[in-house]
C-alpha positions, 0 to 999 in steps of 0.5 A: 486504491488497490495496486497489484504488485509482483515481489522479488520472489514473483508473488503477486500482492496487493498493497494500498497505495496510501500506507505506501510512506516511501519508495526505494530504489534498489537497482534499475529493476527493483525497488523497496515499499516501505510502510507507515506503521509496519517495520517490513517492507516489500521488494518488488520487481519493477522500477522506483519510478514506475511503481511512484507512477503507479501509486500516484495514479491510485491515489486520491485526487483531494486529502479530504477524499483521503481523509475519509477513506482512511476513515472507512478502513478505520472503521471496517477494522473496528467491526471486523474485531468486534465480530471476532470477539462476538465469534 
C-alpha cells in the first residue's frame, strides 16, 4: 500500500495511500496530498490525475481488507510505544 512519490522539492516519500483524504490539483504538473488526521499536506511533482490513478491502484480491493489493515498499523503502533517505554 506504499506509494513512492517525489515532492516539489525532488525528495523521494513514501505515503500510505489509505490516509490519502484528498487530491488537489495545483497546476497541470503538480498536485497536493492532504492527509486524515495530519494538517500538513505534500506537494508532489506529477499530476492529480496521475497520482488518483496511483493511489487507486495501491488501494485495496474490499473495505474489509481495508479494515484489517488499518488494524495491523493500529497495533504495530501500540507495540512500537509499548517497547519505547519499556526502552
Amino acid at each position: 500500500m506504499l506509494v513512492k512519490v517525489i515532492d516539489k522539492r525532488g525528495k523521494e516519500r513514501y505515503i500510505n495511500a489509505m490516509y490519502v483524504r484528498a487530491v488537489v490539483p495545483k497546476g497541470p504538473n503538480e498536485a497536493d496530498l492532504e492527509f486524515g488526521g495530519m494538517s500538513s499536506k505534500i506537494r508532489v511533482r506529477e499530476p492529480a490525475e496521475s497520482i488518483a490513478l496511483t493511489l487507486n491502484a495501491a488501494m485495496p480491493n474490499s473495505i474489509e481488507a481495508a479494515l484489517i489493515a488499518a488494524e495491523e498499523q493500529t497495533n504495530n503502533e501500540e507495540s512500537l510505544a509499548i517497547i519505547a517505554v519499556i526502552g
